[in-house]
N, C-alpha and C positions, 0 to 999 in steps of 0.2 A: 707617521704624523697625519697624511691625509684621511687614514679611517681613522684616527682619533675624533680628525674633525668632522669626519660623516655624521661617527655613533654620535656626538656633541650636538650636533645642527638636529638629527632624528628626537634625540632627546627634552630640545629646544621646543621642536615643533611639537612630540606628545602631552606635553606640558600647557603648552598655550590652547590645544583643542579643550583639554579636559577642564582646563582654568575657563576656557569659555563658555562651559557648557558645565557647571555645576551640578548638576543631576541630570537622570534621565531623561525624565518628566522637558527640562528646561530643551535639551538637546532634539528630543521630538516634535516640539514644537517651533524648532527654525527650520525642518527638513516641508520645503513647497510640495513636497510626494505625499506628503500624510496632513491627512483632510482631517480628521477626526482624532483626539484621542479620549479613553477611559481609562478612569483609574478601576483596578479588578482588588475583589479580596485575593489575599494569597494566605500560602501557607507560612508553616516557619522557617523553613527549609530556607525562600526566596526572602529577598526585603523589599521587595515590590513587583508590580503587577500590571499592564498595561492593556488594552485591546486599543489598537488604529485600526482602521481604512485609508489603506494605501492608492492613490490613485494611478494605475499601470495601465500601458496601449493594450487597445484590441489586440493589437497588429505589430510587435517587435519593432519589425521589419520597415511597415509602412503607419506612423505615430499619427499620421494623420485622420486616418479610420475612424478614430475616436477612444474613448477609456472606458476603463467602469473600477470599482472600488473593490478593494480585496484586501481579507482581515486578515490581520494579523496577531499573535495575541504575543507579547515580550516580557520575561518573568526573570529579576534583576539578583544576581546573587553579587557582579563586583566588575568592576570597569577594569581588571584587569585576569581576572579569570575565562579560562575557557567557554565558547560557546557552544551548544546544542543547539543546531539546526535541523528540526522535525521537516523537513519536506513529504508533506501529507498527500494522501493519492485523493483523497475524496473530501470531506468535513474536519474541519478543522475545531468544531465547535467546544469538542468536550478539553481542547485547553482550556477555555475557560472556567470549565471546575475547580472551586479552587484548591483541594486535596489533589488534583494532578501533576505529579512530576514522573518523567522522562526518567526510565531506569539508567541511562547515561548520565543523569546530571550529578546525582549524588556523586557514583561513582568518578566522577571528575572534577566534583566540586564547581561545577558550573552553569553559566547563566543559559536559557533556554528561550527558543526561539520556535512556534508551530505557526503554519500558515492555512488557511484552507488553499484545495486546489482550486487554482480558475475552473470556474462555471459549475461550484460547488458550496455547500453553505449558505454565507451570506456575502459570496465570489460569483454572482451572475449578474453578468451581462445581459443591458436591458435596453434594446430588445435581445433576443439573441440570434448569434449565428452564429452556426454550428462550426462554421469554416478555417474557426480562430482560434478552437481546441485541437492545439497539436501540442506536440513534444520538445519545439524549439520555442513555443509561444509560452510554456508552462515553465519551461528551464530557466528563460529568460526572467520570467515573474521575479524567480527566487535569485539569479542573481543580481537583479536591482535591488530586492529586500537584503541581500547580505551586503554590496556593495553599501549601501546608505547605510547599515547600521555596526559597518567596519571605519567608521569615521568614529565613533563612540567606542566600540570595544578592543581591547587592542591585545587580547589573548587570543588563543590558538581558536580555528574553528573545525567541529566536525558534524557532517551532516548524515542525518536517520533515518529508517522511515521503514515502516511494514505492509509488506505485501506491495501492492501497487505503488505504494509509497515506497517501497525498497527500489522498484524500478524508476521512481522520479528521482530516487538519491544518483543512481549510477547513469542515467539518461542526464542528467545536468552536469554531473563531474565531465561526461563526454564533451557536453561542450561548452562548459567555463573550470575545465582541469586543475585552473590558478586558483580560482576563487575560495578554498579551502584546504585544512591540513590532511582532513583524514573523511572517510565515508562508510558508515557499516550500512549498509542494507539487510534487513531480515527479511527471511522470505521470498525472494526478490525473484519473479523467474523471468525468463528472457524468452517467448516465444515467438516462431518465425511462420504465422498462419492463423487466420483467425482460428481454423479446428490445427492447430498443433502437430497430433500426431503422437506423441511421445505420453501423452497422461492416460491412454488408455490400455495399453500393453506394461504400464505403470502398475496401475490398478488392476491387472489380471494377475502379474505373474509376482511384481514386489513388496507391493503396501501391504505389509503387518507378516501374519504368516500364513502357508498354506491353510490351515485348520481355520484362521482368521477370515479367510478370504471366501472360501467355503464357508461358512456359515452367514456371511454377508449376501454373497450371491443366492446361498437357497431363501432367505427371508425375501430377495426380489421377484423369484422366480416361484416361491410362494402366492406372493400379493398379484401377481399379473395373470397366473390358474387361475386364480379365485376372481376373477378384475367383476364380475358379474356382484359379488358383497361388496369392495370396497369401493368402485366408481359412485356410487348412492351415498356412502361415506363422503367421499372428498367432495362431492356437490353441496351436502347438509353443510359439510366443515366452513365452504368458500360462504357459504350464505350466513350463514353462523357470524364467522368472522366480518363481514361485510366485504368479503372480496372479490374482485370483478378479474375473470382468468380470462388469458388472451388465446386461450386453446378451449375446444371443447371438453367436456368429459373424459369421453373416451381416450385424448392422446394427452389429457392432461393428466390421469393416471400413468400413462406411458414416461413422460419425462418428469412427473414426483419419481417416479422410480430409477429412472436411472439416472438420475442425479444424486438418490440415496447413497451411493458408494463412493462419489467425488466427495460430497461431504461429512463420509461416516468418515474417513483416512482422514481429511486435511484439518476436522479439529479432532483427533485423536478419541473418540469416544472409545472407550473399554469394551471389548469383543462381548463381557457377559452383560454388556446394556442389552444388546440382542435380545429378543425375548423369543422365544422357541416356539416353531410352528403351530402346537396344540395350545400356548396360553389363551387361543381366546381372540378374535378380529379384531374387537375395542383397543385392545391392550397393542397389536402388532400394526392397528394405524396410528393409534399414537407415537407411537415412537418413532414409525415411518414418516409423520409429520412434523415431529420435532427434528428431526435430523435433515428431510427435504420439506423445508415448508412451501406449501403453493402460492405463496405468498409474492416470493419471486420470480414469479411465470405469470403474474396478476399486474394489471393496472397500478394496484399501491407499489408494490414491490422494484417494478419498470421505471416509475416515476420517480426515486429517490434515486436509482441507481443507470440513468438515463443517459449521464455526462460520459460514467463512465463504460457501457456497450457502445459509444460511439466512439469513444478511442480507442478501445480493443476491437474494431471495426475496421477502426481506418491506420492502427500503428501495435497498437500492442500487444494482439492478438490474444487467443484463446480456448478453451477446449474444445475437445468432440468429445462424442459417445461411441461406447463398442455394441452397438444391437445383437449381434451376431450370438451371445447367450440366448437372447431371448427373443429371437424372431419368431418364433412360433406361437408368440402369445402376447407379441406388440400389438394394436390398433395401427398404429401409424408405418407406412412406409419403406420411412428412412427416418433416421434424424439429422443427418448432413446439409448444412445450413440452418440449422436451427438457431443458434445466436440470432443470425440475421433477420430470420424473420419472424422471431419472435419479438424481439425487444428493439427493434429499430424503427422509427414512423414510416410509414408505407411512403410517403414523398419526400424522404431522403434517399441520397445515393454518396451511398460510403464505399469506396476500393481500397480497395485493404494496399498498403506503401510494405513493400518487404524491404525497402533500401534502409529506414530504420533500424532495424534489429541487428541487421545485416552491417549496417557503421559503428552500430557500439559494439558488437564482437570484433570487429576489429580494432577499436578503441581498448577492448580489455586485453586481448593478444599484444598490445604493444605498449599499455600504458606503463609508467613510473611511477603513477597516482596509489597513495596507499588506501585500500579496500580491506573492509575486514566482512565478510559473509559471512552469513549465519540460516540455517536450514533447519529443518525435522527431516529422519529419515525416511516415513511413511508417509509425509506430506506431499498428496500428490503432484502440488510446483513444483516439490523438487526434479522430476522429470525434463524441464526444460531448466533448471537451475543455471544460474552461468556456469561454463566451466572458466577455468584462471591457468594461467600456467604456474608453474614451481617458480616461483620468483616472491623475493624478498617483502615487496609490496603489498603482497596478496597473505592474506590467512581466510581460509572457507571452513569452516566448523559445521559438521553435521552431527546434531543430535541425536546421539542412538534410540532408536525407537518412538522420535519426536513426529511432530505434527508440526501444526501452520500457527500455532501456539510457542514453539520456540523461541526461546529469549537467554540471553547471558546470566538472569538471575535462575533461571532454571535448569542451568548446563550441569551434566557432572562434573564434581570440585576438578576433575584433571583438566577438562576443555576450560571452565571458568576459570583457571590460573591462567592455562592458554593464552586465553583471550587478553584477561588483565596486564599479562607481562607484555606484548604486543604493543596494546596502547601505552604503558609504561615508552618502551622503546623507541614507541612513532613521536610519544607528546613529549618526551625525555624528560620525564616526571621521577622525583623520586622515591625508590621503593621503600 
C-alpha cells in the first residue's frame, strides 16, 4: 500500500510540474539561471529549437567570484522521451545549425541537449581568468544545465561527446555519477602527462600497417632531406595564407612534420593519399599541408584553440613526439615541451595536476556507472584509451581499422547491433 502511495504522490507531482509549465518555451522562462532565450530553426526530426544563456559561477566552489553566460542550445522532440546530453569539449556553436542532429538522438527517439565548454564559443569569461578552467568547474557547468532541465524532462538521460568532449562525458560522470542513466564517450582518451608517452611507440609499431607505416615515415623523412626546397614553401604558404607562426622556419618545418603522422592515423586518411617521393615537391607539400597544416603552430590556429592547451596543461594532458627517426635532419633540438612552449602565453604558468587522471581511473576501476566507449583502432588516442574492467556496465568497441572518425553509424553491422542491444538493455527499451 505504501508504494502504491509513493508511485501515486510521484505521479501527482509529475503532473502538476508539466501542467505548470505548458511548453518549453513557457518552462524556460521561470528558471532565474537563463538570461536569454531564442527561438532557433530546427529540423523535422525535432518540434522545436531553443538557444539560452545560462548564467553559471566562475567558481563552483566559491559563487561569489562572479558569473558569465554560457549557451546552450535545447532541441525538443517530447517531455517524456529520452535526453541527449552533448557535453562539448570546445564550441558548441554548430548545434545551432539547423540540419544538426546527434546520431544518438534518432537512434533513441530523443530530445537533445549541446552546450559550449566554458571559456569557449560564446562561454567566455569577461575578463578572463584562466584559473577557473578546470575539470570540476566544467563538470559542474553541466550539471547545473542537467539538474535545471531534469525538472522539465522526466525520460531517461545520456550523456556524449567526441574526443575531448568524450573526456568531459566521463570526467563529469566521475563526479555527479547520479546525474544520468547512461554515458558513451567516443574517442575519449585518458592521458597521465602533458607528453603521455604512450602515442608515440603507438605510431611506430601499431597505427595501420607495417607497409602503412613505412610509407608515412619515408614521405617525412623525404620532406626533412630536402628541408632546403620545402622551408621557402611553407614561408610562401604561411604568407599566402596570412599566417603569423609561433616558430621560425626552420623548426616550423620540423614540427609540420612530425605532426604529419599523429594526424595522417587519427583521421584515417588512405595510405595511397600518400603521394610517392618522385611525384613532384608541389604535389608532396600539399598534401603535407593538408594533413599538418601550420596553421596550428601559428597565431590563428593558437587562438581558437587556446582554452583548450591550457587545460591539457594544467589536467588533461597530451602528446609528445618521437625525434629519434629523424634526428639527423631536424633543425630543432628536441621537441620535449613543446606543447608548452609553443601554445601557452609566456606569463602563464600552468603545472600540470596528475591527481586528475589518476581519480577518474580510479573512478572507472570501481564504478557501477554504465559507459559505453567507442574507439578507431589506428586512432592514435587510442593509445592512452581508458581501459574498463569486464563488468557489466562497461561495453568498449574498437573499430577495426578505425580512426578518430569513429562513430556507431559507421561500426560494422556486428559491433553496431553490439552497441544497439546494449542501450536496448541499459534504457530497457523495447526491441
Amino acid at each position: 500500500m505504501k508504494r502504491f502511495q509513493l508511485l501515486l504522490l510521484l505521479l501527482l507531482l509529475s503532473t502538476f510540474v508539466f501542467a505548470q509549465y505548458p511548453s518549453l518555451e513557457a518552462f524556460l522562462k521561470e528558471q532565474p539561471q537563463v538570461k536569454s532565450i531564442e527561438k532557433l530553426e530546427t529540423n523535422d526530426f525535432f518540434n522545436e529549437k531553443y538557444k539560452i544563456m545560462v548564467e553559471q559561477p566562475l567558481d563552483h566552489q566559491h559563487p561569489k567570484k562572479g558569473t558569465f553566460l554560457q549557451r546552450v542550445v535545447i532541441c525538443n522532440k517530447g517531455v517524456d522521451r529520452p535526453v541527449v546530453f552533448i557535453t562539448e569539449g570546445y564550441n558548441g556553436g554548430y548545434a545551432e545549425n539547423p540540419r544538426y542532429i546527434n546520431e544518438l538522438s534518432p537512434i533513441l527517439e530523443a530530445n537533445q541537449i549541446c552546450m559550449d565548454h566554458r571559456y569557449f564559443g560564446e562561454s567566455m569569461p569577461d575578463p578572463l581568468n584562466w584559473d577557473y578552467l578546470t575539470v570540476r568547474n566544467a563538470a559542474a557547468d553541466h550539471h547545473e544545465v542537467i539538474q535545471m532541465m531534469k525538472k522539465y524532462y522526466e525520460g531517461k538521460w545520456i550523456t556524449t561527446g567526441i574526443s575531448k568532449g568524450g573526456q568531459t562525458v566521463v570526467y563529469h560522470r566521475w563526479l555527479y555519477p547520479d546525474d544520468v542513466d547512461i554515458s558513451i564517450p567516443y574517442v575519449a582518451p585518458l592521458n597521465f602527462g602533458v607528453e603521455d608517452g604512450r602515442h608515440e611507440p603507438f605510431i611506430a609499431n601499431i597505427a595501420g600497417t607495417p607497409e602503412g607505416r613505412k610509407k608515412v615515415r619515408d614521405l617525412q623523412l623525404y620532406v626533412l632531406k630536402h628541408r632546403t626546397e620545402f622551408v621557402p614553401m611553407l614561408k610562401k604558404y604561411c604568407e599566402e595564407k596570412q599566417l603569423h607562426p609561433r616558430l621560425e622556419p626552420e623548426a616550423l618545418l620540423d614540427f609540420v612534420v612530425l605532426e604529419y603522422s599523429y594526424g595522417f592515423w587519427q583521421y584515417g586518411t588512405p595510405i595511397n593519399a600518400i603521394p610517392a617521393t618522385d611525384a613532384g615537391d608541389d604535389v608532396i607539400f600539399d598534401h603535407l599541408v593538408k594533413i599538418s597544416s601550420p596553421m596550428y603552430l601559428s597565431d590563428e590556429g593558437v587562438n581558437i584553440f587556446l582554452s583548450f592547451y591550457i587545460q591539457a596543461a594544467r589536467e588533461l594532458g597530451y602528446y609528445g613526439y618521437d625525434t629519434e627517426p629523424f634526428k639527423d635532419y631536424l633543425h630543432i633540438k628536441t621537441a620535449e615541451g613543446w606543447m608548452t612552449k609553443i601554445y601557452l602565453p609566456k606569463d602563464l604558468k600552468v603545472k600540470y595536476q596528475p591527481k586528475t587522471a589518476l581519480a577518474v581511473k580510479k573512478f572507472i576501476d570501481t564504478t557501477d556507472s554504465r559507459i559505453l566507449f567507442i574507439y578507431g583502432e589506428w586512432d592514435p588516442w587510442s593509445a592512452s584509451a581508458f581501459e574498463v574492467p569486464q563488468k557489466d556496465n562497461f561495453l568498449k568497441i574498437v573499430k577495426p581499422e578505425g580512426s578518430h572518425n569513429a562513430r556507431i553509424g559507421n561500426l560494422p553491422e556486428d559491433q553496431k547491433a553490439l552497441v544497439k542491444a546494449k542501450l536496448e538493455e541499459w534504457l530497457e527499451m523495447k526491441k
